[in-house]
Residue frames as qw, qx, qy, qz and C-alpha x, y, z in Angstrom:
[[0.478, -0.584, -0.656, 0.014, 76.04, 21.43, 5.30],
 [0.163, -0.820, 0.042, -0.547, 75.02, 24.49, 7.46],
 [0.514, -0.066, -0.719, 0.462, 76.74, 24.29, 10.98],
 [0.396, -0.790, -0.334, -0.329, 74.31, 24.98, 13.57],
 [0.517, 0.092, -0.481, 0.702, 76.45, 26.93, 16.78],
 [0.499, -0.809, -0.306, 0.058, 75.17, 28.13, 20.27],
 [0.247, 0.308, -0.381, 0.836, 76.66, 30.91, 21.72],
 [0.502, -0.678, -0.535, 0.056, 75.77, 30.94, 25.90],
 [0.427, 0.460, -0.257, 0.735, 76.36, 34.44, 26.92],
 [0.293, -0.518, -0.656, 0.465, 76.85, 34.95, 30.80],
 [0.007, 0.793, 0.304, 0.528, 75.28, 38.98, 31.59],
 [0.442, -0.803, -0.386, 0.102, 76.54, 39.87, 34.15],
 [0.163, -0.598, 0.195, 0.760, 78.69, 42.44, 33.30],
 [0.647, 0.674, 0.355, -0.024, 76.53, 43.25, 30.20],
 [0.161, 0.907, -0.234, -0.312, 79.24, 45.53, 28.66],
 [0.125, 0.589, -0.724, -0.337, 81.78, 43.52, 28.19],
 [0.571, 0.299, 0.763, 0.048, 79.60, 40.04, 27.63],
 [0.408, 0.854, 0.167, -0.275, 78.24, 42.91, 24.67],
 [0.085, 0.775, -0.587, -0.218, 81.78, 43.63, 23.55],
 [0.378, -0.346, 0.856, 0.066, 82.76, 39.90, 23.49],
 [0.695, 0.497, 0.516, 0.055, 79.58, 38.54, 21.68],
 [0.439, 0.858, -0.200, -0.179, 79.63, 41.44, 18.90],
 [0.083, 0.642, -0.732, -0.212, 83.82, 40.11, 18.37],
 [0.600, -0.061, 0.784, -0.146, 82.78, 36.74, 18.26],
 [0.414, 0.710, 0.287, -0.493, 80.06, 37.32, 15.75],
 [0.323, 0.782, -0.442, -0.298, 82.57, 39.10, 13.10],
 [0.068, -0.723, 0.679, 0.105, 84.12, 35.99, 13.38],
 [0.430, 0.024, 0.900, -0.071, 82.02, 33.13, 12.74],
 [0.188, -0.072, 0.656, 0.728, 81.11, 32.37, 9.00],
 [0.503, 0.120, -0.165, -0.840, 77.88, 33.75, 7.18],
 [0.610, 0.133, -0.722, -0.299, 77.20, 30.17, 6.75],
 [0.315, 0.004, -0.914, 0.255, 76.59, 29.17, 9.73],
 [0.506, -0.634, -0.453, -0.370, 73.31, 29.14, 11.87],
 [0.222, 0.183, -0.542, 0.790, 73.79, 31.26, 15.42],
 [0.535, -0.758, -0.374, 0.010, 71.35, 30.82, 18.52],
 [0.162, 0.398, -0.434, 0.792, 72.59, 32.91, 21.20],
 [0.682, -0.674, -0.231, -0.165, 70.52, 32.21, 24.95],
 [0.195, 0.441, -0.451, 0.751, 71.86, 34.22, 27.53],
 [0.731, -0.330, -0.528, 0.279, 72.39, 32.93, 31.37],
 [0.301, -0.942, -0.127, -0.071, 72.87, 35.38, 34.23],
 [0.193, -0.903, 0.369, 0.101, 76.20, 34.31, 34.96],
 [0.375, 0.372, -0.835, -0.155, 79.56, 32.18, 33.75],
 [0.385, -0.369, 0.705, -0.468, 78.04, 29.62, 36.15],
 [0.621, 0.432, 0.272, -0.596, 75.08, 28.95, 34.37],
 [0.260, 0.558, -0.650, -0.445, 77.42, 28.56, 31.13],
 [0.020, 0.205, -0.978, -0.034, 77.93, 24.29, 31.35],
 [0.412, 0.252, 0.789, -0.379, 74.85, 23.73, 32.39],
 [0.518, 0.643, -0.151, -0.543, 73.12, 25.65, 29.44],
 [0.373, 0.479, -0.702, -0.374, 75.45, 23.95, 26.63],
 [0.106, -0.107, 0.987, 0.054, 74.47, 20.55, 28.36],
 [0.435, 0.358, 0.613, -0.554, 70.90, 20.83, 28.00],
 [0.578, 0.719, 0.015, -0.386, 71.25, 21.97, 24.06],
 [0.096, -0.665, 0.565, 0.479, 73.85, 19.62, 23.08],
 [0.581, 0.426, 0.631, -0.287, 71.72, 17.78, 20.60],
 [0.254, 0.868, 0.349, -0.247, 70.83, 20.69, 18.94],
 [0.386, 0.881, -0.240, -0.132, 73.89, 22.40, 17.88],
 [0.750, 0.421, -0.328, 0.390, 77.59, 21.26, 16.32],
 [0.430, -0.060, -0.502, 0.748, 79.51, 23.60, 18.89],
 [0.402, -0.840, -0.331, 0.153, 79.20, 26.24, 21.36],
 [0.105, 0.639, -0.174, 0.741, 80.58, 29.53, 22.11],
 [0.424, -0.702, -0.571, 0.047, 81.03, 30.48, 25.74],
 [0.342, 0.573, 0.106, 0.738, 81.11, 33.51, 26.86],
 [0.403, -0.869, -0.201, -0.205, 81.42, 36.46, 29.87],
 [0.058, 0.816, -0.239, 0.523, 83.12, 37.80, 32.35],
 [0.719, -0.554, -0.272, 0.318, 84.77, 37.20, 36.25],
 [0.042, 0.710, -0.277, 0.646, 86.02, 39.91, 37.58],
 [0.592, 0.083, -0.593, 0.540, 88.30, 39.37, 41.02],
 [0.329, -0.792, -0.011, -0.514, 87.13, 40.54, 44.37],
 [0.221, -0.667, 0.586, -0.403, 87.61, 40.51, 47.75],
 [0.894, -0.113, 0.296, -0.316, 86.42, 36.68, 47.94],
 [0.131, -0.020, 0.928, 0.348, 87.96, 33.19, 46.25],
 [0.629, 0.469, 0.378, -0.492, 84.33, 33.42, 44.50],
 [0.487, 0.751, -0.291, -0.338, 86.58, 34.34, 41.56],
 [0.004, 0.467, -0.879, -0.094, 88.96, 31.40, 41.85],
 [0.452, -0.006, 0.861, -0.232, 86.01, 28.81, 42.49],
 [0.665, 0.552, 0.452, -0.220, 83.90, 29.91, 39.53],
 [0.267, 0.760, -0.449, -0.386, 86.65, 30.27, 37.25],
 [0.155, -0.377, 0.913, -0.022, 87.72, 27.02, 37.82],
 [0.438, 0.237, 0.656, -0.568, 84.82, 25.56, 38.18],
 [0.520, 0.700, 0.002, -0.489, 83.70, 26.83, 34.86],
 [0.291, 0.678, -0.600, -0.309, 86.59, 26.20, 32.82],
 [0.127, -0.286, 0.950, -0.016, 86.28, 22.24, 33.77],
 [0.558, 0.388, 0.480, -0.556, 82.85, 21.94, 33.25],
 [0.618, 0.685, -0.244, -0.300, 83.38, 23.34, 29.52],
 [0.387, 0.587, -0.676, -0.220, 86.15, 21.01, 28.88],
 [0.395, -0.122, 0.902, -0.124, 85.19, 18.30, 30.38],
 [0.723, 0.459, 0.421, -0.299, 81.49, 18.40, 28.43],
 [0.481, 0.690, -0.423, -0.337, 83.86, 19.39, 25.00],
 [0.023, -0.455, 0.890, -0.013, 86.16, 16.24, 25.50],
 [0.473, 0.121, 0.849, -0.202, 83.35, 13.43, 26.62],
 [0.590, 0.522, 0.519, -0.332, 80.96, 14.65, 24.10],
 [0.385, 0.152, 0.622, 0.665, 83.43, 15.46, 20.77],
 [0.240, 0.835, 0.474, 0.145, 82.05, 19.01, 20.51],
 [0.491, 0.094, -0.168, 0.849, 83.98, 21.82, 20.21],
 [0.341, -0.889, -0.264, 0.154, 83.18, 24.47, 23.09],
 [0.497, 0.509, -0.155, 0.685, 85.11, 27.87, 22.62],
 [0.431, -0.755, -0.350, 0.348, 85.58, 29.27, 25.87],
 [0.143, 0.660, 0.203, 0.709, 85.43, 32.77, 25.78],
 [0.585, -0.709, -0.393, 0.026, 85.46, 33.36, 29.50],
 [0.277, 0.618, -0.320, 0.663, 87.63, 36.14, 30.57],
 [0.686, -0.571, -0.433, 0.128, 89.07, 36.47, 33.90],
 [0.281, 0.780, -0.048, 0.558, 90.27, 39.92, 35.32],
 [0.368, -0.150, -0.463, 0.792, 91.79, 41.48, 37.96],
 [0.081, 0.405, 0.273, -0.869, 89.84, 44.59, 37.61],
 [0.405, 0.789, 0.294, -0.357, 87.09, 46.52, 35.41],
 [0.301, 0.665, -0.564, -0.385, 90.09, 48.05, 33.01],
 [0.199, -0.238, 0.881, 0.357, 91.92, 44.77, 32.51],
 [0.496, 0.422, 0.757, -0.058, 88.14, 43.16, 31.45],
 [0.275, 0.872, 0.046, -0.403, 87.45, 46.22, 29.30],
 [0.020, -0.694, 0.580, 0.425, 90.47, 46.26, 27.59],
 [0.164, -0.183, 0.968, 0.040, 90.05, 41.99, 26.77],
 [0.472, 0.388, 0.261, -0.747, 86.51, 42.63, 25.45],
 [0.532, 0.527, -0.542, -0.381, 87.62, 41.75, 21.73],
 [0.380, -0.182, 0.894, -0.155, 88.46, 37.84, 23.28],
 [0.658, 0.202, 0.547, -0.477, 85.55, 36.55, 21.76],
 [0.320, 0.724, -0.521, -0.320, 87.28, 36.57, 18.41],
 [0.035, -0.509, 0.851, -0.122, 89.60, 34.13, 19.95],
 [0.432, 0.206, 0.616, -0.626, 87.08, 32.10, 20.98],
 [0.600, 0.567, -0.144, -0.545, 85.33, 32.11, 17.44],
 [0.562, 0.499, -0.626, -0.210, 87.96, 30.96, 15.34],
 [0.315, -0.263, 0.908, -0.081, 88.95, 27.99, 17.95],
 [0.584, 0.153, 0.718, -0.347, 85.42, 26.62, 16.89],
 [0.718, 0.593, 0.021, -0.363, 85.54, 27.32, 13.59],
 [0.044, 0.647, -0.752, -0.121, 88.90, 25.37, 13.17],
 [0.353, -0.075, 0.907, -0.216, 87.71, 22.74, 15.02],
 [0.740, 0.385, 0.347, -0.430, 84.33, 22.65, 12.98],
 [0.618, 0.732, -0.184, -0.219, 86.29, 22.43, 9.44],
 [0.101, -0.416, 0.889, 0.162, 88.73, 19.65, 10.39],
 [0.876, 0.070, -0.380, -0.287, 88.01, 16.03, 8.84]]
């Protein structure tokens, strides 16, 4: 049976959401069926995967937070990262979270390839019994 898998990818740092999908991608079997519906930012992310979880087996999630002068970066990091694991836990889907979180532009750059990571969690998870 084909597994059907959402990837939700935030844009707002289009480069390295670009870098992250593309490693993801390489990494998730020919066999499977890939939507991709990109959200402005990681915020967006939970909400997205609850509206379409129906529809697909798992979920990719993906983008970027880059640290500033604010806790913006501590509330939507958090924020995020419970969202996705609560909705993966209640609902027995596996959600790779692919959300990098940086100190700076270089460190995000450099951590681009993540989405890899991120891949294979869900294809593990898809191919247990």
């Amino acid at each position: 049976m084909r597994k059907k898998i959402l990837i939700v990818l935030a844009n707002y740092y289009k480069d390295i959401s670009n870098g992250l999908l593309k490693s993801a991608l390489k990494n998730i079997p020919k066999l499977c069926q890939v939507k991709i519906i990109r959200v402005p930012g990681v915020f967006e992310i939970p909400v997205t995967i609850s509206k379409n979880l129906n529809k697909f087996d798992a979920f990719l999630a993906l983008g970027c937070v880059i640290k500033g002068q604010t806790p913006h970066f501590d509330f939507i990091s958090q924020a995020s990262t419970n969202a996705i694991m609560d909705i993966s836990v209640s609902q027995k889907k596996p959600i790779g979270n692919g959300i990098i979180t940086c100190l700076n532009m270089k460190q995000a750059k450099v951590r681009k390839s993540k989405g890899a990571e991120a891949a294979n969690a869900v294809v593990s998870i898809l191919s247990q019994k």
